[in-house]
N, C-alpha and C positions, 0 to 999 in steps of 0.2 A: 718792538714797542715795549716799554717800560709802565705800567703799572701803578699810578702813586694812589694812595686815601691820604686825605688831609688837606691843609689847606696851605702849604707851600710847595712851591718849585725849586729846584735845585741850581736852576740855572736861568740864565737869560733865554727870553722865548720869542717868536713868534705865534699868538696864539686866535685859538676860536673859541669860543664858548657858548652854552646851552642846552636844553637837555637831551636834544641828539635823540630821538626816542627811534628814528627809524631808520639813521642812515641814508635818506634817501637823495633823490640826485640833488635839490638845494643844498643838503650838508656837504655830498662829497665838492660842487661848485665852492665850498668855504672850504673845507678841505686841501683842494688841488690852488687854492691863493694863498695859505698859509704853506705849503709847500715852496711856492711860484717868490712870496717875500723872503725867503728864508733864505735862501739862495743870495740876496742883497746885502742882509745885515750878517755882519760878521758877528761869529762866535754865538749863534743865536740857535737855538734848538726848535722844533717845530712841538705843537704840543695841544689840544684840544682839552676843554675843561667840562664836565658833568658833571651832573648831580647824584649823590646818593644819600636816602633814600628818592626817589621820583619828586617831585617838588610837590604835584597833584597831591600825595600823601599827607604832605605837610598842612596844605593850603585850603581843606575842607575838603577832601575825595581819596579816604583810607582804601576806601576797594578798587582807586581805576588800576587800569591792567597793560603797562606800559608793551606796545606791541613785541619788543625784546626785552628777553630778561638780558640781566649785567653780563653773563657769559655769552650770548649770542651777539651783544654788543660790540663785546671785546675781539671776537670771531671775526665782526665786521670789518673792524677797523685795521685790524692786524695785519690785511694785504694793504692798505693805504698809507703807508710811508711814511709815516711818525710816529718821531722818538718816545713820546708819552700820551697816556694816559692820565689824566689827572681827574677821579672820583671825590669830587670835593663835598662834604658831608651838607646838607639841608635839612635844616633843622629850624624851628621857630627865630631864634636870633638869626639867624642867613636871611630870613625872608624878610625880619624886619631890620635888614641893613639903608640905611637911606643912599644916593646915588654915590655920594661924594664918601660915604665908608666905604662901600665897595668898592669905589675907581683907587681909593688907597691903597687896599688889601691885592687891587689887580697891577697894580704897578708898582709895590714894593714885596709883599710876599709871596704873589706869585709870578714877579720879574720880568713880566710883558714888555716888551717894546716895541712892539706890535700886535693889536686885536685887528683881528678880519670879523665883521661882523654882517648879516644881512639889512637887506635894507626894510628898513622901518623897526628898528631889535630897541627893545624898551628892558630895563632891569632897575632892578633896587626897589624899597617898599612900595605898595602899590603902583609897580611900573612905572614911577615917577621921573625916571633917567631915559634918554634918549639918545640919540648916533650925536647929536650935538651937544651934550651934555658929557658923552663918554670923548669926544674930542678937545673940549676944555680943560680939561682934566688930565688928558694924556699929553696937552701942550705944557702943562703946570711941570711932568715927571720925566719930562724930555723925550714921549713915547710917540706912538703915530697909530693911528684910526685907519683900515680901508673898511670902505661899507660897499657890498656888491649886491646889486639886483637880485630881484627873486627867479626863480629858473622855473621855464611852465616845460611841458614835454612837446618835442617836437614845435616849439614858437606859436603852442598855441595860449596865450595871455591870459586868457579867460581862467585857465584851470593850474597854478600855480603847485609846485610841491610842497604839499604840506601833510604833519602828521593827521593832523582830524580828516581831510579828503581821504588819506587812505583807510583811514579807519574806519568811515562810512562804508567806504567802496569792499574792504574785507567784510563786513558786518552783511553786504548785501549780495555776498556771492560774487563778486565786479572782481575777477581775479586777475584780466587784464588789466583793466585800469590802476587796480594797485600796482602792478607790475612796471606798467608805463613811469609810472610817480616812484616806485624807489630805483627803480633803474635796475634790480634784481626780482627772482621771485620769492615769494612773502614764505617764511618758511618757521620748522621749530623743528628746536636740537632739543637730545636728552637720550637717555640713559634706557636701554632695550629691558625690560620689565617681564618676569612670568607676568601671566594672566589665568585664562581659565583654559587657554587651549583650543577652545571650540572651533576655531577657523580650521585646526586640522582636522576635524570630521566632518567638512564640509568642501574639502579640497583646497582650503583658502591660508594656508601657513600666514599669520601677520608676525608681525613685528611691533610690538604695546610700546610705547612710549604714555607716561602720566605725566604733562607739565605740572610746572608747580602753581599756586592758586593764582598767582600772580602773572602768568602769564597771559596775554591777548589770544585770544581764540579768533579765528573765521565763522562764518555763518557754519550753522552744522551741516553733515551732510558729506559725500563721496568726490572723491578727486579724482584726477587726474595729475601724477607726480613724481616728480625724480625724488629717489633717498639717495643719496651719499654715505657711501662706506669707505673710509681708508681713500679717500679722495679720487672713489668713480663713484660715477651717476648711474643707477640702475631705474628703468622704466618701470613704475609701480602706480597701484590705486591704493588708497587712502581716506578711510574714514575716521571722521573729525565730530563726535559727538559722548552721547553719555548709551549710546546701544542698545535702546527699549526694544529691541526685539530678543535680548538676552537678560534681559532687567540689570542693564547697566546703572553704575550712580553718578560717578567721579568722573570726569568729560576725558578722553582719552584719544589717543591717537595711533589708530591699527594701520599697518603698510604691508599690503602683498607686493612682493617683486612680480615680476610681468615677464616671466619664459627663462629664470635662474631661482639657481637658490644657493645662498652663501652660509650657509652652516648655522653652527649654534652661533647665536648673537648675543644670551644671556650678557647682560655686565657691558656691554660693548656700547658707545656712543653713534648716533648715527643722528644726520640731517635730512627730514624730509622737506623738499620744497614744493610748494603746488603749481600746477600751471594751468589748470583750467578746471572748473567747479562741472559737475556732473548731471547732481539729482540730490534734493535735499534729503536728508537722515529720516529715514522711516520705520515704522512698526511692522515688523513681518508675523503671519500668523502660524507660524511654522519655519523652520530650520529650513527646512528643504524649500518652501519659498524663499526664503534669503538665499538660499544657493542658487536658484533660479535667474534671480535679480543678480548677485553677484557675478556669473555666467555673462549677460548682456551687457553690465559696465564695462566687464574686460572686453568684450567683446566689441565696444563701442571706444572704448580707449586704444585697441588693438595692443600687437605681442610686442617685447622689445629685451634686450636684455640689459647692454651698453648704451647709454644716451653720448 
């Protein structure tokens, strides 16, 4: 997959667009149809369209915390079969493009001749463009529209994949439920960090990962979690807070492996994903009561080494 910033395409597409913030099974469902038409049109490249920066930034909400940062995004997509990425900048004039600018800019510089879009997808200054509105327009430039259903998990209609559900359901511990809705488990990449060490005088070697500010956090508190290293899964627990019982500040994320240990990791990138929420982050009044507690998570998580 190819990588663009800007706001053209190179070629004729089949395309998706939106801000894609979590991957989950509605997007790969638009995903796996812009695949499925591409296959039709000849000479036509597959190709999905984001936004950079987050639109929320632009649009009154400097601080929200898109659940993936632009790396974890591109991570996502990378096994899903298309030729591009297209990180299209969002900026005050983007947002106040009217329907009929944007259906311009999407059927000639950025070479559409086909959008797969969800159904009910509204775009342009205050959401003023609609699935029929982007079909008038795409019959004007010789192009073609599919608009497909929203996808609930397992058929059930009531609960629809969407980024805000999951974001609730991460925010309240619901780590299944997030699960269900992106179709993977909720995870964060990043770069193996000193810290202060202290897990090794407690028996507990972690693994410091510091996202960056912008990153979406889970409720705080201990996991239950595979880290990925060099593409295996190691059974690990995982806490996801700022560590008041070490007078932590900066929200961090500690991973013990569970019955291995893989060497120095300084410098090294690794994925933790969660799979199931524990006991929320708490204040210990001694070291060795955290040791006590950490004892019974592993011990309630049980040993593993290869998932």
């Amino acid at each position: 997959m190819i990588t663009i910033k800007g706001e053209n395409m190179p070629v004729h597409c089949v395309l998706t667009m939106g801000k894609f913030e979590g991957i989950h099974m509605g997007h790969r469902a638009l995903i796996a149809k812009v695949r499925e038409l591409a296959q039709k049109e000849a000479s036509c490249a597959t190709a999905i369209m984001t936004f950079d920066p987050h639109p929320q930034h632009v649009l009154g909400d400097p601080g929200y915390k898109p659940l993936f940062t632009n790396c974890e995004r591109a991570y996502l997509l990378a096994g899903l079969g298309l030729d591009y990425l297209l990180e299209y900048p969002f900026v005050a004039k983007t947002a106040a493009l009217s329907p009929e600018e944007f259906c311009r800019k999407l059927f000639t510089d950025l070479q559409a001749r086909v959008v797969v879009v969800g159904e009910g997808y509204r775009f342009g200054h205050k959401r003023a463009g609609s699935v029929d509105t982007l079909q008038k327009y795409a019959a004007m430039y010789g192009a073609k529209v599919c608009e497909i259903a929203h996808v609930s998990p397992s058929g059930d209609k009531k609960t629809k994949a969407s980024t805000s559900t999951i974001r609730e359901q991460l925010a309240a511990g619901d780590i299944d439920g997030a699960t269900s809705l992106l179709g993977f488990p909720f995870f964060i990449m990043g770069e193996v960090t000193k810290g202060r060490q202290l897990g090794r005088t407690i028996d507990c070697p972690t693994m410091n990962i510091y996202p960056p500010e912008d990153k979406f956090l889970p409720a705080y508190g201990v996991y239950a979690s595979h880290t990925v290293i060099d593409g295996k899964a190691f059974k690990s627990i995982t806490n996801i807070g700022i560590r008041p019982t070490v007078s932590g500040k900066s929200p961090s994320v500690e991973t013990h492996l569970l019955g291995g240990d893989y060497g120095d990791m300084y410098g090294r990138q690794i994925c933790v994903e969660l799979t199931r929420f524990v006991r929320p982050e708490m204040r210990f009044e001694s070291l060795e009561a955290l040791k006590v507690q950490i004892a019974e998570d592993i011990n309630e998580i049980g040993q593993g080494v290869i998932v």
